[in-house]
FISEDREN-647909 format. One record per residue (C-alpha): residue in one letter; chain; x, y, z. Coordinates in steps of 0.05 Angstrom, whole numbers, always signed. Layout:
! residues N
<residu=a	chaine=A	c1=X	c2=Y	c3=Z>
...
//
This chain:
! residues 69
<residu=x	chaine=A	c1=+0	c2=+0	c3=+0>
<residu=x	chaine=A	c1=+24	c2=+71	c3=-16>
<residu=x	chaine=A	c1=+44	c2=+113	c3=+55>
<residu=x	chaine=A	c1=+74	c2=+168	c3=+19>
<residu=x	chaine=A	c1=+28	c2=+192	c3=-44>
<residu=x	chaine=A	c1=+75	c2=+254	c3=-46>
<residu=x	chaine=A	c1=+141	c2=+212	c3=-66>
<residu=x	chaine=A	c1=+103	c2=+148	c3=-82>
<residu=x	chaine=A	c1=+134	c2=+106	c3=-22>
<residu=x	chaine=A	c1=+101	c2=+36	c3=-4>
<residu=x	chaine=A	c1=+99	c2=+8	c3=+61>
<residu=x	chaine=A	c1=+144	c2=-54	c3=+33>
<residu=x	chaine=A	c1=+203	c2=-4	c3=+13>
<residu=x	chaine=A	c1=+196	c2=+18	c3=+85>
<residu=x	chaine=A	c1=+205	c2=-46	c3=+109>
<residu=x	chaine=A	c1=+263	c2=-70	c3=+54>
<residu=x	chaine=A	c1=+296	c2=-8	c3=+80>
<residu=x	chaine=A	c1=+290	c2=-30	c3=+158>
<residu=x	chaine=A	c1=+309	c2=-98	c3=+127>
<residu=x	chaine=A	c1=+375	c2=-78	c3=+97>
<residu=x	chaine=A	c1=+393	c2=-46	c3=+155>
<residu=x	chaine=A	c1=+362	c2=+15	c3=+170>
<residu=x	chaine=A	c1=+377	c2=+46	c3=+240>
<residu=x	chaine=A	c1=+328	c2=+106	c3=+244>
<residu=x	chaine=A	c1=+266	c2=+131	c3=+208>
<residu=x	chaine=A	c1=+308	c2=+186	c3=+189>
<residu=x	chaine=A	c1=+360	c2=+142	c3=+153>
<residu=x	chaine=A	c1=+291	c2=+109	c3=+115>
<residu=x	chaine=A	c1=+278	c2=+179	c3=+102>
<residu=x	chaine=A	c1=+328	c2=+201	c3=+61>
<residu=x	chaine=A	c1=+333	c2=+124	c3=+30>
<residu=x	chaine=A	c1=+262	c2=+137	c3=+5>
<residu=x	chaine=A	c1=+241	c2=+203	c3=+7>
<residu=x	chaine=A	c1=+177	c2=+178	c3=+52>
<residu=x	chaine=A	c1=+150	c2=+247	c3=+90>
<residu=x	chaine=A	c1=+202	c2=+288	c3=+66>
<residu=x	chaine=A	c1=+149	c2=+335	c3=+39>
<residu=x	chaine=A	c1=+81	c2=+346	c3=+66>
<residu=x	chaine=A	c1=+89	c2=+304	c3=+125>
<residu=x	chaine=A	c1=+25	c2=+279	c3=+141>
<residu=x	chaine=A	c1=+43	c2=+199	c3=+125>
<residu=x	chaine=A	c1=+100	c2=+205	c3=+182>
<residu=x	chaine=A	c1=+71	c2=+170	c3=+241>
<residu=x	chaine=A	c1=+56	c2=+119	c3=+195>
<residu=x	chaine=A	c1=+113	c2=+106	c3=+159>
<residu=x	chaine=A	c1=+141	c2=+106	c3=+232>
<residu=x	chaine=A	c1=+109	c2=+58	c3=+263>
<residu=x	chaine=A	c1=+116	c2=+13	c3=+200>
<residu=x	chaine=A	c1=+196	c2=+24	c3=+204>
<residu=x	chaine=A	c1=+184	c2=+5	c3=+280>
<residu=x	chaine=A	c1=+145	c2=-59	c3=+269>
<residu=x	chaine=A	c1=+189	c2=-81	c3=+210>
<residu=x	chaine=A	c1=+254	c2=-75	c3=+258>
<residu=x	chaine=A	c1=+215	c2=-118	c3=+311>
<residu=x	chaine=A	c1=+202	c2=-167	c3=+263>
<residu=x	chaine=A	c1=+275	c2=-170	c3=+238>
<residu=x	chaine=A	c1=+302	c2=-177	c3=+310>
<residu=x	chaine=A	c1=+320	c2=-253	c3=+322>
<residu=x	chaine=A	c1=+317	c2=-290	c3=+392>
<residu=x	chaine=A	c1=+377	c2=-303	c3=+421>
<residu=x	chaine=A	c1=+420	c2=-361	c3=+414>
<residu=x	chaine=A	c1=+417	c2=-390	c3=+478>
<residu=x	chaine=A	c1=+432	c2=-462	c3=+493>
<residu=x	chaine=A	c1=+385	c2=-519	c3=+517>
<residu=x	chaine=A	c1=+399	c2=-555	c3=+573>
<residu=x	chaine=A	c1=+375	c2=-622	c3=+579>
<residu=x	chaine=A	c1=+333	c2=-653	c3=+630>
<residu=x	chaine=A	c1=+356	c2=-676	c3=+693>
<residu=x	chaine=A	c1=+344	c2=-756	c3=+697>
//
């Protein structure tokens, strides 16, 4: 779905930008021009860019212990 009809920015390049490493909304910003002009998609796009880099965070790698017999 288009966030950004001003520069034409979907919500999947918001999340392939948080995907290929995106810190900040302001680094997807000026990747994809998303609310760079009127503003009024911003909290959006945010909170996309915020649920995309909770979805790319992985569990840690911890180690299972087995059962005591």
């Amino acid at each position: 779905m288009y966030v950004c009809i001003c520069n034409a920015v979907t919500d999947r390049a918001i999340r392939e930008a948080a995907a290929s490493g995106a810190s900040s909304f302001d680094e997807v910003r000026s990747r994809t021009g998303c609310a760079d002009c009127c503003g009024s998609c911003e909290d959006l796009a945010a909170q996309i860019f915020q649920d995309a880099q909770r979805a790319n965070m992985r569990p840690l790698d911890l180690p299972v212990f087995a059962r005591a017999a």
